[in-house]
Each structure stands twice: as C-alpha cells, then as structure tokens.
C-alpha positions in Angstrom: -29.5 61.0 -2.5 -32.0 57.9 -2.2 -34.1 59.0 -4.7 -31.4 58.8 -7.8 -31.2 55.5 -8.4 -35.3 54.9 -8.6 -37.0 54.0 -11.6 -39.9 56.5 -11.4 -39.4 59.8 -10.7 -42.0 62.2 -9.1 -43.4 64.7 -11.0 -45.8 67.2 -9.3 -49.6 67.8 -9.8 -48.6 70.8 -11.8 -46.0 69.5 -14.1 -47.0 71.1 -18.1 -44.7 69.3 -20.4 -45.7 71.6 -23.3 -43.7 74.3 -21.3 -40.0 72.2 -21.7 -37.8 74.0 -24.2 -36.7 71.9 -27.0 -33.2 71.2 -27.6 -31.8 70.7 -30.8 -28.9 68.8 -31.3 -26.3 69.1 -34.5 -26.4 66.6 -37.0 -22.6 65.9 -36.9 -21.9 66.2 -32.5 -19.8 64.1 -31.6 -20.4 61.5 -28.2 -17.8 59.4 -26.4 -18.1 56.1 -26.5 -16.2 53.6 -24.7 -15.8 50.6 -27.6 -13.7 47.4 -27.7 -11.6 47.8 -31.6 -13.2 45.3 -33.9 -10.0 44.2 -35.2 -6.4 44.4 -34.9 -4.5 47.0 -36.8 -1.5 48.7 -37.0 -0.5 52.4 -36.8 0.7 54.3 -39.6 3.1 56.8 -37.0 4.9 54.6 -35.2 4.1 51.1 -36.7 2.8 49.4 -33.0 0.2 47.2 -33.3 -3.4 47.0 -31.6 -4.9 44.5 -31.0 -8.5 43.4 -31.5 -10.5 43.4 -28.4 -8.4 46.6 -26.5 -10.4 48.8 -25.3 -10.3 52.6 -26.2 -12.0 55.6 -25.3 -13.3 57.1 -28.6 -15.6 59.2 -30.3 -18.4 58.4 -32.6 -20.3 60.5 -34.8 -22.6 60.3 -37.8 -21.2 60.4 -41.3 -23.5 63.1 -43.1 -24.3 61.9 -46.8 -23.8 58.1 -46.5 -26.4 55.2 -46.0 -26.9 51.8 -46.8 -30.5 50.7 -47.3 -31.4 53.4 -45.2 -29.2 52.1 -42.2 -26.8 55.4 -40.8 -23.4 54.6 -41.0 -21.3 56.1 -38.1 -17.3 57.0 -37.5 -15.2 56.6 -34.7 -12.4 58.4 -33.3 -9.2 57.4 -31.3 -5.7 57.4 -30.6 -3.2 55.5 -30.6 -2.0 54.0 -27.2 2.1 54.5 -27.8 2.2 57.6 -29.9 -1.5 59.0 -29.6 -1.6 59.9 -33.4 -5.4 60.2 -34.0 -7.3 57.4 -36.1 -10.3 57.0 -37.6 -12.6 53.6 -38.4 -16.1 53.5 -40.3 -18.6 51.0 -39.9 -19.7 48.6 -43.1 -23.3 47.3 -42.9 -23.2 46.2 -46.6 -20.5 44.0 -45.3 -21.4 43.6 -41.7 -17.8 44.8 -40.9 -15.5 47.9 -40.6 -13.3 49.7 -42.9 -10.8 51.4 -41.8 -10.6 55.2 -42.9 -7.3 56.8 -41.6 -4.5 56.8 -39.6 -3.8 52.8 -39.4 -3.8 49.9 -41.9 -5.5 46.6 -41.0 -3.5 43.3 -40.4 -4.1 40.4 -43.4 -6.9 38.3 -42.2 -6.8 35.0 -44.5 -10.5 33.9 -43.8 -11.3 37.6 -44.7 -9.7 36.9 -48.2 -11.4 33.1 -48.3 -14.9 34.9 -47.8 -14.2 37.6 -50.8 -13.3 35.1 -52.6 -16.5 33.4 -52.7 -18.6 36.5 -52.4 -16.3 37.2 -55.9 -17.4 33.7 -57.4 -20.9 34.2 -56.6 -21.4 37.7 -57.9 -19.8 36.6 -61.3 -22.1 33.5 -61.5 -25.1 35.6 -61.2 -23.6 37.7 -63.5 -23.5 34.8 -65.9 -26.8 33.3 -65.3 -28.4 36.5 -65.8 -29.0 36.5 -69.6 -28.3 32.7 -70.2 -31.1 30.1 -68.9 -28.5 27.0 -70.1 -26.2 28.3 -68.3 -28.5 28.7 -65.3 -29.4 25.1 -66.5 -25.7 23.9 -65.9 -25.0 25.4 -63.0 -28.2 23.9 -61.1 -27.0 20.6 -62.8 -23.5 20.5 -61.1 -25.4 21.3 -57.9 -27.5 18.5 -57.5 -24.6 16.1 -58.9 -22.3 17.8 -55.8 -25.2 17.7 -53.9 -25.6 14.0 -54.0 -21.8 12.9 -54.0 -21.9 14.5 -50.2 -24.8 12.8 -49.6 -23.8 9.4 -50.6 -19.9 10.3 -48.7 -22.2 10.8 -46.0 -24.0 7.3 -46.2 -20.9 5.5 -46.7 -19.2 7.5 -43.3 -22.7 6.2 -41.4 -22.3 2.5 -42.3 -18.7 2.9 -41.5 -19.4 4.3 -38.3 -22.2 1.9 -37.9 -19.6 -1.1 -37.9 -17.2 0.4 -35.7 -20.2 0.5 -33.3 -20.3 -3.2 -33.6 -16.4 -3.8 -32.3 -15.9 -3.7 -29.2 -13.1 -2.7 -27.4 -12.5 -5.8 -25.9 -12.8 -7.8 -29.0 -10.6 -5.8 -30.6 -7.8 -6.2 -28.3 -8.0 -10.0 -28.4 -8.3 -9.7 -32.5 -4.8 -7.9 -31.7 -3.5 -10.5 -29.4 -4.6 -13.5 -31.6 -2.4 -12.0 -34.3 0.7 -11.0 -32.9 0.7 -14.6 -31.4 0.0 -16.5 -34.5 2.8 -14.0 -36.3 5.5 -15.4 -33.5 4.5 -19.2 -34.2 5.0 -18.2 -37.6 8.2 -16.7 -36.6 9.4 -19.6 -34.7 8.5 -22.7 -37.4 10.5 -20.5 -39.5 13.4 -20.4 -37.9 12.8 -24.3 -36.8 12.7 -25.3 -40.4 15.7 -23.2 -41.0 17.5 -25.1 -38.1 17.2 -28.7 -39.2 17.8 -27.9 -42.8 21.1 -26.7 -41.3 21.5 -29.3 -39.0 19.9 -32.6 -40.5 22.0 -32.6 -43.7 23.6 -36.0 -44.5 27.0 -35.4 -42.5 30.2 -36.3 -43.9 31.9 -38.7 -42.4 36.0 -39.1 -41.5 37.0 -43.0 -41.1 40.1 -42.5 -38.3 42.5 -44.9 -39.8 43.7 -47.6 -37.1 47.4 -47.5 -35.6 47.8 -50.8 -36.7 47.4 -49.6 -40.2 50.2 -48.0 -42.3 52.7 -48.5 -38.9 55.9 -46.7 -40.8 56.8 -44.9 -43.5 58.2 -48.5 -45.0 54.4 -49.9 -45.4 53.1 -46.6 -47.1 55.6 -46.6 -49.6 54.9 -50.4 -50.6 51.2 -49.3 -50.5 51.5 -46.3 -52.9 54.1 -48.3 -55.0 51.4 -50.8 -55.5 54.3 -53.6 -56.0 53.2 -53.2 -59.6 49.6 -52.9 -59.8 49.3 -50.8 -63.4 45.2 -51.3 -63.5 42.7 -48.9 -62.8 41.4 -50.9 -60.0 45.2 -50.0 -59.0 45.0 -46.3 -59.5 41.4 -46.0 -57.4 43.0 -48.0 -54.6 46.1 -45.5 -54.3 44.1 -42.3 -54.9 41.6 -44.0 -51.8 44.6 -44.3 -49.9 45.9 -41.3 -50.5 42.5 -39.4 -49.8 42.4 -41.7 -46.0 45.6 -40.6 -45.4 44.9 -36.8 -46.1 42.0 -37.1 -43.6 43.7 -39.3 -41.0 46.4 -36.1 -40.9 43.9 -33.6 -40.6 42.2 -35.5 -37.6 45.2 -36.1 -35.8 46.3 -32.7 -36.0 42.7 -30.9 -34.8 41.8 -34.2 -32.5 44.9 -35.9 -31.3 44.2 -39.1 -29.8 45.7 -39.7 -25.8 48.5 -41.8 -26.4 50.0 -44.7 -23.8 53.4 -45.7 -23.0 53.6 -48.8 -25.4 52.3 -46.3 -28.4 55.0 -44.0 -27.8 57.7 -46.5 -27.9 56.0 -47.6 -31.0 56.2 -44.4 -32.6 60.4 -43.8 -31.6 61.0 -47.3 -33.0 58.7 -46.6 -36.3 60.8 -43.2 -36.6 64.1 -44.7 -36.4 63.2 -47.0 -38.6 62.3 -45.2 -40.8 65.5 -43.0 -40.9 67.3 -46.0 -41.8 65.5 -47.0 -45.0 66.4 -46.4 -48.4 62.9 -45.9 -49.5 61.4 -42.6 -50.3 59.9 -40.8 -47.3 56.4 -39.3 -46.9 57.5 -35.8 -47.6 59.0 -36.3 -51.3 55.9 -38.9 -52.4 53.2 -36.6 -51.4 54.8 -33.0 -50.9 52.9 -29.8 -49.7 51.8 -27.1 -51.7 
C-alpha cells in the first residue's frame, strides 16, 4: 500500500517489454468524463433548463469521419438532471465552441449573435475585395480615415484629462463656493432694488382738513354755492373743495381723530344747527352712488 502513490515504479532485472501483449482499442469506445456544460441549454423532454457551469457525468467519444484541419472532433453524452432524457453536444474547433447535436436546444446568447454578425460582414468584404482592387482600394481608405478619427478622439480625451489633472479638489470647491455666493448678492440687490422702487415712489399725500374749517353744514353750502362766482377760477375752487372734502371723509372714517369734551359739544351744537336751517344738506348736494 506505500508503494501506490510513488512516481517510479520498480521493475525487475528481468523485465522484457517486447513480451507485453498489445491492446487494441476501438475507434469509437466510449470514456467517462466528468465535464462542466459549456453553456446553458434547455431540454427538449421536459423543458428545464441547465445551466452553464453544472457539472455532469458524461461520456465522450470520437466522431468517426469528421475533422477540422486535422484537429478530431469529439461528442459527449449525458442526461438530463430532472427527467434523465439522454443528450448529446459536439465540439466546434472551426468556431472554437460547441454545437449542440440532440436532445436540447441552446438559450439565445446576444453577444453570440453580435460576433456572427461581424464574422458575416467580414466574410462578405473579402468576398468583395476578392476580384476588385478599387474596391480593396476603398475599403483600406475608410480604414485609415476611422483609424485616425479614434486617434484624434483619443488626443482630445488626453488633453481633457490633462486639465482636469490641473484642478484640484480644493480649488474646485472654492470655484463652487465663490459662485453660489456671488448668485445670492445677486439675488439680494435684486430684491433690494425691487423694494425701494416699491417703496420710494413719490407718496400721495391727504391734507386733513382743520375743524375750524367748514364747522356746519351752513358754511359748506355757502362754499359750494360760491355766493355767485360763475368763473372758472370759480368752478376749480368748488371742484378743489369738493375733492378735500371727499378725502377729509375717507380719513375720518379709516383714522378718526380722539376727540375732547369742548369738540363734542361743538359737534351737538353744529348738528342741531344744522337741522334748523333751510339750506340744502350735505346728503342732497353731493349724494352717494
């Protein structure tokens, strides 16, 4: 049992090598292999799906009649792991890949489609350039041109990177900084400006009429009347008055003035009065809307 594991083996003074039988082998015996699957599939019996990279016991053997370049191409064997149905892959060397023979279907690979693709574009430009040297011509043409467009994208990505390098980190932050603040002065000499033109407009002003002017109902009615002023010095006057008097009611109703004692007793005896008097009152010479 110690000596099965050795690299040399003994072989005795009288060992004749020329006296071992040959054994031949057939062409199509099949080994077991234990393989990882190449690529996911999917069953054709019971539709599950393997994955690749599972491993599976199978069995390989040589496919009689087919090479490529002189390179054997070989088959596997093996089953499915839900429903053991029997499957069968092939390798590809033309394509350095597998095909799959029988018993499963191979998922859609998109890169797998992107790389026949340009294996398709390049076989029919050979094609073309075979029997036509200005076409040949062209093609090398449109190289070069693409050729240097990358080159000069990758120039301009260089000297762009080159400047970044420059900024710092620091710098850049304070760049930030210094903008946001000047965009908040900005911000605030707007609104400023907007203030005073709200605020520093020329203001129009309300003259309070005195007390002592237009006392009763008596002196407004000799004011109005004009004691038979028919200029248009006249007119302006009344309209004026009018106008003051408008205002002077407006003020005294939003900002009523404190009144004392003697101004009350004022105001009774200006009232009274006034009820006695056989001129118009205020009401009928300049009445409300």
């Amino acid at each position: 049992m110690g000596e099965r594991k050795v690299l040399n083996k003994y072989y005795p003074p009288n060992f004749d090598p020329s006296k071992l039988l040959r054994v031949r082998r057939p062409k199509n015996k099949q080994l077991k292999v234990r393989m990882m699957l190449p690529m996911s599939i999917r069953c054709n019996t019971c539709g599950n799906y393997i994955y690749k990279g599972t491993k599976l016991n199978s069995r390989k053997e040589d496919v009689i009649g087919e090479t490529y370049l002189g390179i054997q191409i070989f088959r596997f064997y093996f089953k499915c792991t839900k429903c053991s149905a029997e499957m069968a892959i092939k390798t590809d060397p033309q394509n350095s890949d597998y095909a799959v023979e029988s018993g499963a279907t191979r998922n859609f690979e998109p890169w797998r489609a992107e790389d026949e693709e340009v294996e398709k574009e390049r076989r029919k430009r050979e094609s073309e350039e075979m029997g036509d040297a200005m076409k040949s011509l062209e093609n090398r043409t449109l190289d070069s041109k693409r050729e240097m467009d990358i080159l000069a994208a990758l120039d301009e990505m260089k000297s762009m990177k080159s400047r970044h390098a420059r900024v710092s980190v620091d710098s850049m932050l304070e760049a930030l900084q210094r903008t946001a603040a000047e965009k908040e002065m900005k911000i605030e000499e707007e609104d400023e400006a907007l203030i005073k033109s709200i605020f520093q407009k020329p203001k129009e002003f309300v003259r309070r009429i005195s007390d002592d002017v237009f006392n009763d109902d008596e002196d407004l009615t000799r004011l109005l009347s004009g004691n038979g002023e028919t200029s248009n010095d006249g007119l302006k006057r009344r309209k004026v008055s009018e106008d003051a008097l408008t205002k002077a009611r407006v003020m005294a109703h939003f900002c009523p003035r404190p009144r004392n004692q003697k101004t009350k007793q004022k105001e009774t005896h200006n009232t009274t009065k006034a009820q006695f008097t056989n001129g118009p009152s205020l009401a009928q010479i300049n009445p409300k809307p």
